[in-house]
C-alpha distance (Angstrom), angle and dihedral (degrees) to the residues before:
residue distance angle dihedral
X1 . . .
X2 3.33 . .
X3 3.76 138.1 .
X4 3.95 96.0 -112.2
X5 4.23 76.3 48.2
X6 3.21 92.4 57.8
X7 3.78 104.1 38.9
X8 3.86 84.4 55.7
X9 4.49 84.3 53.8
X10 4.05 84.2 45.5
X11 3.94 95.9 55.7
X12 3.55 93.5 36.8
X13 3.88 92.4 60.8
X14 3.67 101.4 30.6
X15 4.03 98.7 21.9
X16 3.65 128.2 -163.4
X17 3.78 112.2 94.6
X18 3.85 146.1 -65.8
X19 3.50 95.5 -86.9
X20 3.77 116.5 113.2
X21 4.11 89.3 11.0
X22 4.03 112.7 130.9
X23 3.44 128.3 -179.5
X24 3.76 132.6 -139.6
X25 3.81 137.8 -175.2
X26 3.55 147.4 -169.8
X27 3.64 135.5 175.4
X28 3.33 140.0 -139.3
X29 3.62 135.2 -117.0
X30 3.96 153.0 -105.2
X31 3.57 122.4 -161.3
X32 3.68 107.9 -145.8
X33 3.98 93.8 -169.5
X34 3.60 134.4 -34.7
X35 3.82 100.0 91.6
X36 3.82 117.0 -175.3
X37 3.54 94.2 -13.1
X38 3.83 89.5 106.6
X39 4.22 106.8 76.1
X40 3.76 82.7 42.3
X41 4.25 97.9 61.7
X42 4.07 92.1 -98.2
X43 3.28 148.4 128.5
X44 4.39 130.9 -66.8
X45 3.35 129.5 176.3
X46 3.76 107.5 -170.5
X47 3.46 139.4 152.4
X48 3.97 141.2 -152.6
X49 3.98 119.8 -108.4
X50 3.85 122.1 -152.5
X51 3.91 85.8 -116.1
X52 3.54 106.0 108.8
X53 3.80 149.8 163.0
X54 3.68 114.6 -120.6
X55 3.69 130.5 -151.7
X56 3.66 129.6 -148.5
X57 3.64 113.5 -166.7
X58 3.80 147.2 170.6
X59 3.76 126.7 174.4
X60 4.18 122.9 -106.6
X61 3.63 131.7 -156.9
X62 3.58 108.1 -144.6
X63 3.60 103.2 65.5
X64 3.97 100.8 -103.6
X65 3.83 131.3 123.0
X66 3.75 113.1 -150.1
X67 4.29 110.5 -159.6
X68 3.74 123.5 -152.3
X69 3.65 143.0 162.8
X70 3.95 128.8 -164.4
X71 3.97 86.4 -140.8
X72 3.94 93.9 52.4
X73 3.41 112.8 23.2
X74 3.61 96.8 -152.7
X75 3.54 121.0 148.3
X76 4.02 111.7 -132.4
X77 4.41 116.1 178.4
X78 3.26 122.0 176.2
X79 3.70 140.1 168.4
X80 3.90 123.8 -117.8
X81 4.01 94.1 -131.6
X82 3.32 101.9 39.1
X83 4.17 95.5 49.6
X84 3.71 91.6 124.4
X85 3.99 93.0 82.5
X86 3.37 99.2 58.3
X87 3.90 104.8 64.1
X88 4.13 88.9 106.5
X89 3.82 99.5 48.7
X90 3.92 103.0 112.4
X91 3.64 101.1 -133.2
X92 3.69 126.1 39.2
X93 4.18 99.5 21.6
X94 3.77 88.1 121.4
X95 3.35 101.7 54.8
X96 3.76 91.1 45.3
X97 3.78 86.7 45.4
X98 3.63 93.4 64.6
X99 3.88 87.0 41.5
X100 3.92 81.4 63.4
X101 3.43 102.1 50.3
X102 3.87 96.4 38.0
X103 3.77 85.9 58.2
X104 3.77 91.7 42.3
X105 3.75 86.9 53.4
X106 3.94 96.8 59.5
X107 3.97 99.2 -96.2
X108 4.00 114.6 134.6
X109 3.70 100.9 -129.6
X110 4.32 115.7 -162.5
X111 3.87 121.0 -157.8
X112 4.00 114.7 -95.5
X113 3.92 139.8 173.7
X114 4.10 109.4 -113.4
X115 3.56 133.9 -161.4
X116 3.76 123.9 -170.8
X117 4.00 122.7 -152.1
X118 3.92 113.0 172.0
X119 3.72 128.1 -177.9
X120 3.69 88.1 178.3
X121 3.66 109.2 106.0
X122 3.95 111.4 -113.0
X123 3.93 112.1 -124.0
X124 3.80 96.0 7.2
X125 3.57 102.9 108.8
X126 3.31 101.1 -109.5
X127 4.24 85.3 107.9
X128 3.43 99.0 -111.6
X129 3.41 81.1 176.0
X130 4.05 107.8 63.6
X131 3.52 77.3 48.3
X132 3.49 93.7 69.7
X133 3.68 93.2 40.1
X134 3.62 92.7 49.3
X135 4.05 92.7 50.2
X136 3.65 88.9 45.6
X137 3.34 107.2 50.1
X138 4.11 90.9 45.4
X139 3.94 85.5 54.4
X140 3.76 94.6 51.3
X141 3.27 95.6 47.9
X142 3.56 101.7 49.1
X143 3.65 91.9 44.8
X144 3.61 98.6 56.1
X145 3.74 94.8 54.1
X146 3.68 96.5 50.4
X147 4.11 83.5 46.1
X148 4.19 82.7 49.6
X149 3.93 97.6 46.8
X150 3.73 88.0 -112.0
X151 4.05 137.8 114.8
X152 3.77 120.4 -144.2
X153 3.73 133.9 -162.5
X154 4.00 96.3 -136.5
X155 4.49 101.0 -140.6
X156 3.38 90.5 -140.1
X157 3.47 90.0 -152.7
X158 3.65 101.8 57.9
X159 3.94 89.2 43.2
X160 4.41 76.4 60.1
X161 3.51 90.4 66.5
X162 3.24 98.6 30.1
X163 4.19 86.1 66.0
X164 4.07 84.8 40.5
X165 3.58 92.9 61.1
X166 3.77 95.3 42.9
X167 3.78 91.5 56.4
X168 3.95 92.0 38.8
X169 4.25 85.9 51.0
X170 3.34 111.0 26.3
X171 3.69 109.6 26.6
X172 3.97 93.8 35.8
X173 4.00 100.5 -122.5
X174 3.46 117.9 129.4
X175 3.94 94.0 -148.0
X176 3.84 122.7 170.3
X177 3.77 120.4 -129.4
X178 3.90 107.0 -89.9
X179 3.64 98.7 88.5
X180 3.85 102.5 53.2
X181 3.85 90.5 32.8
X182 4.36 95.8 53.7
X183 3.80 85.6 41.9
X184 3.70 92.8 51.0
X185 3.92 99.7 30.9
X186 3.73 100.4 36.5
X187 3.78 115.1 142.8
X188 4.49 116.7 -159.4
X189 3.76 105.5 -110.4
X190 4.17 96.0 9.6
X191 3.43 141.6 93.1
X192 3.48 125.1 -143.1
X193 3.85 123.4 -124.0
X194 4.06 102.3 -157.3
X195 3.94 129.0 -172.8
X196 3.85 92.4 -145.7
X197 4.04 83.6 -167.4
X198 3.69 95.7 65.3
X199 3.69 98.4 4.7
X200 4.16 97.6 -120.8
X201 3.75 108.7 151.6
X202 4.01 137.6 167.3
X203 3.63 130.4 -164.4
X204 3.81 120.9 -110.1
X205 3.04 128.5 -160.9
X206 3.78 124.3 -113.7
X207 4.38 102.7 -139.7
X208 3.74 86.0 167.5
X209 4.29 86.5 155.1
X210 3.46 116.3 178.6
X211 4.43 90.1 5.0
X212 3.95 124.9 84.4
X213 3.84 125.0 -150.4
X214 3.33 105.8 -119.7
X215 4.27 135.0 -165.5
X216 3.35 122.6 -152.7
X217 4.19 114.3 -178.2
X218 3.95 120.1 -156.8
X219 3.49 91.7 -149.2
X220 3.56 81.1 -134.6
X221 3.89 107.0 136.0
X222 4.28 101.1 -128.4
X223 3.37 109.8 -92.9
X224 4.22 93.1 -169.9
X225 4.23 86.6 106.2
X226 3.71 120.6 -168.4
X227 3.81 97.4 -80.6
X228 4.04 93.1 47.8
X229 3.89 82.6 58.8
X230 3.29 103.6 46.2
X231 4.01 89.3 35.7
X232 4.10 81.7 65.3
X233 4.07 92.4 45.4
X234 3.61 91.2 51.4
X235 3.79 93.5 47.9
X236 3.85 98.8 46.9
X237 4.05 79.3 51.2
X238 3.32 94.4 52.0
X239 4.28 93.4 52.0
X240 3.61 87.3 46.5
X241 3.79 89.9 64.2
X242 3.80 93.8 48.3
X243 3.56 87.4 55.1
X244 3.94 106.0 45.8
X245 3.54 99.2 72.3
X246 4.00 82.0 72.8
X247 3.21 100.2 35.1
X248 4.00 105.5 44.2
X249 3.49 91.1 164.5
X250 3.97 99.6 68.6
X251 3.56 128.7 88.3
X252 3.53 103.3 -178.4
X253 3.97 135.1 14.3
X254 3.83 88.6 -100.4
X255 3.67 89.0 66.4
X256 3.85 89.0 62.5
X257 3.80 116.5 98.3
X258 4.04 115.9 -140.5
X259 4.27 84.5 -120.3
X260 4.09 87.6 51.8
X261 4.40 90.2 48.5
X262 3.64 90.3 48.1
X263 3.94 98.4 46.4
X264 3.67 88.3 41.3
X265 3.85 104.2 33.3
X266 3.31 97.2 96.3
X267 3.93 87.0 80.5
X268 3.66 97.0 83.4
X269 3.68 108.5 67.6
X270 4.34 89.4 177.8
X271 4.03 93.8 102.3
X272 3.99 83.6 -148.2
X273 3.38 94.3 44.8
X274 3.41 90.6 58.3
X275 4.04 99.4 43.9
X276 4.07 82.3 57.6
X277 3.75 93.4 58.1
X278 3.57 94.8 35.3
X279 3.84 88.9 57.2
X280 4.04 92.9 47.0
X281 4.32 92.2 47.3
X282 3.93 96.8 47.6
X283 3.96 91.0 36.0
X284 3.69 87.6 55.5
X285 3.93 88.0 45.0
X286 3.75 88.5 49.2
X287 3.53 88.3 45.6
X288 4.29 89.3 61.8
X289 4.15 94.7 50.5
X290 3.42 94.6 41.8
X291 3.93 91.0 62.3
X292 3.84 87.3 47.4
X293 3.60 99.4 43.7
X294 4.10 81.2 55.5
X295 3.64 95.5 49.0
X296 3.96 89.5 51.2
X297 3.88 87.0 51.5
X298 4.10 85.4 -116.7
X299 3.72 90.6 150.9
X300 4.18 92.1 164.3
X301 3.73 89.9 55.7
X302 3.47 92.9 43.3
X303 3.84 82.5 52.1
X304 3.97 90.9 58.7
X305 3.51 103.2 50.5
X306 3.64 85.6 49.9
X307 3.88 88.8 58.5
X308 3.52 91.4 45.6
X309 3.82 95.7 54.3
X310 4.15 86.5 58.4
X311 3.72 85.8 53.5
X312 3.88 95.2 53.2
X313 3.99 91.4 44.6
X314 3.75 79.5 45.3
X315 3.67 105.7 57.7
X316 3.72 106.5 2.1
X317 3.96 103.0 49.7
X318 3.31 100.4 14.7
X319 3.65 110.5 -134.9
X320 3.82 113.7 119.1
X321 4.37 101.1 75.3
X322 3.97 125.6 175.1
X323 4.15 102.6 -45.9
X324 3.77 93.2 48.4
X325 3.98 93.4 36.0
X326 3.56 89.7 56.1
X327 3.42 99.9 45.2
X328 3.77 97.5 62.7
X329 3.84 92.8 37.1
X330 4.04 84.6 68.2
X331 3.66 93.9 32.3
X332 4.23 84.3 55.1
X333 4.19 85.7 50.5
X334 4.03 93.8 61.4
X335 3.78 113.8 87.8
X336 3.69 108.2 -123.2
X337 3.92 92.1 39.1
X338 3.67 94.5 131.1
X339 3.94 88.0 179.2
X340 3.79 144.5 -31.5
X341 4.03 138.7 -157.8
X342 3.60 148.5 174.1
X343 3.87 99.8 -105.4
X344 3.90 111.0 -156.9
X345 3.94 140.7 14.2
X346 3.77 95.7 -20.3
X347 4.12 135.5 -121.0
X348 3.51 94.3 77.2
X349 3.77 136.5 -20.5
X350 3.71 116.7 102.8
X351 4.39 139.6 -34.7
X352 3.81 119.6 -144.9
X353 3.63 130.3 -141.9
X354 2.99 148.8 -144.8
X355 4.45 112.5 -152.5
X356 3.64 149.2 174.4
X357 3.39 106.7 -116.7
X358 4.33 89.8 -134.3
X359 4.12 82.9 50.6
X360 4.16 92.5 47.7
X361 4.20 97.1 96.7
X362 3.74 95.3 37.9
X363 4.05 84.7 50.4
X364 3.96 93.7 55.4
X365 3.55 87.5 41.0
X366 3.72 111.1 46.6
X367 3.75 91.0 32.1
X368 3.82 102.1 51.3
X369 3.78 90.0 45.1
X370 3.35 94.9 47.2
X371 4.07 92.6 43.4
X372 3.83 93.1 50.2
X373 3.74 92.5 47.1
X374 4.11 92.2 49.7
X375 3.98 89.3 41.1
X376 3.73 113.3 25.6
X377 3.98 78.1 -120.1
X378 3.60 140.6 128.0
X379 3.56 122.4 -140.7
X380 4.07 129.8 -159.1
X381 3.17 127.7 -145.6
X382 3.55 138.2 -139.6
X383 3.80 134.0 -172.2
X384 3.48 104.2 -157.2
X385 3.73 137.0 -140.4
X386 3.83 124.9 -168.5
X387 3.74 111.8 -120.5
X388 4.00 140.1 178.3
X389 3.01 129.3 -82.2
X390 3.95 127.2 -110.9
X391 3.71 124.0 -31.9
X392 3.99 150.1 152.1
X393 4.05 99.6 -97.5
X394 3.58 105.2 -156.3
């Protein structure tokens, strides 16, 4: 759909004219490795997609935000001081989350008309939902200083966790970082390596000659709920305590070396305990040589320690199951797979991999016929480009 599309969707809901309407957009993400590593202080190495959710906006004066999508049609209005009672309404809480926290933050929000257009698939992984944040909170802000007489330079960053806070607060998911901060910070044609600890990052760039990124989703709605999640958190925390009183130095698991967890593993005596932390420590070490194996152009090795991440979410955290399993089992069959993974929370959503581009049509062939006739599923498939991050479109 296009913007003139949408503009014509815009009017037809809010009418008036197209003077005074802006549009804004922000994609979503693909973490290329560096899976759960980022609420425990680690390492991510993710990337921003050209799927996106786009904004169409235009400023009110009476203090209301009125919500819509063109996939849902469902009218949300709200008013700026009164955003508190709205954290339970099904659709639209994390836009009005952000709302919140941008107000909460010092920013002088105005009232507006919004509608929402995404292209980035809804439960897949590919957090659809930072996306929304991200968009959202770029929108509001620019909109309330043109409404104020004023022009901001939007930190990008702090408009990151701004959107981290609103889903930790508002919505009630205790997310880490990497979502709102690739969806803000995304760079075309780069990855970005993030410290989610202390949040410093640099763009790297993607030379992926001769291979394509590609996206395969289950179709599998993610079955990690909630309580799986935070089940995970709580573990990782509670190996981290069995391992500070040797390590007095470390705040977080991502301060811990993979020579420190193996000298000192032997602390945790909970066998799953210890499969968590092992999974966070060599993730975070896989993290590290991935990044070099990229900046040496050693796309094949790159390839295996992306395969060997799946395995660790596989068998030591235990968040891939069937859909995803299966998916990079056939992915692994292909020749010119250099590697695959489950990219996001786990039990379901979507694997990413890695492709030579001569290999790409056999790959969505021979793996989504293979897939649907293991699963009774059908897969889609994405061939990914790397895109910016956030921005005003026109």
């Amino acid at each position: 759909m296009t913007n003139n599309d949408l503009m014509v969707k815009f009017l037809d809901i809010y009418g008036g004219n197209a003077d005074g309407v802006r549009v804004f957009s922000s994609p979503g993400r693909v973490n290329l490795i560096g899976e759960h590593t980022d609420y425990n202080g680690g390492y991510v190495f993710p990337a921003a997609l050209s799927l996106n959710s786009t904004v169409l906006a235009r400023p009110r004066e009476d203090g209301k935000i009125r919500l819509m999508a063109t996939d849902l049609r469902i009218p949300v209005e709200a008013d700026l001081d009164q955003l508190e009672k709205y954290k339970s309404i099904k659709w639209g809480n994390y836009q009005l989350g952000v709302a919140d926290e941008l107000q909460k933050a010092g920013y002088r929000l105005t009232g507006c008309d919004l509608l929402y257009h995404d292209t980035v698939p809804l439960g897949a992984g590919l957090s659809s939902s930072a996306a929304i944040e991200v968009a959202t909170a770029i929108t509001l802000i620019s909109l309330g200083d043109s409404s104020f007489g004023k022009s901001r330079h939007i930190d990008m960053v702090e408009t990151a966790l701004i959107c981290q806070r609103a889903e930790n607060r508002y919505v009630g998911v205790n997310c880490g970082i990497m979502d709102q901060f690739a969806s803000a910070m995304g760079r075309k044609d780069h990855a970005i390596f993030l410290n989610c600890k202390n949040l410093d990052y640099r763009h790297v760039p993607l030379n992926l000659k001769g291979y394509k990124i590609i996206i395969a989703n289950t179709n599998k709605k993610r079955g990690l709920g909630e309580s799986k999640y935070n089940e995970r958190r709580n573990q990782c925390e509670t190996g981290f305590e069995l391992l500070r009183p040797a390590l007095p130095g470390a705040a977080c698991l991502g301060d811990i070396s993979f020579e420190e967890f193996e000298q000192y593993k032997y602390l945790i005596k909970d066998d799953i305990i210890r499969k968590r932390v092992e999974h966070v420590i060599t993730e975070d070490d896989r993290v590290l040589k991935s990044v070099e194996a990229l900046q040496d152009d050693k796309i094949e090795l790159f390839g295996k320690y992306m395969t060997a991440s799946h395995a660790s979410l596989r068998d030591l955290y235990e968040v891939t199951g069937v859909a995803l399993d299966t998916l990079v089992e056939e992915a692994l069959r292909i020749k010119g797979t250099a590697g695959s993974r489950m990219t996001g929370a786990g039990v379901g959503g979507c694997t990413v991999s890695i492709v030579r581009d001569e290999a790409v049509n056999t790959f969505i062939d021979e793996v989504g016929r293979n897939y649907l006739a293991k699963t009774g599923l059908k897969a889609d498939f994405h061939i990914s480009e790397v895109g910016d991050g956030g921005r005003e479109v026109i």
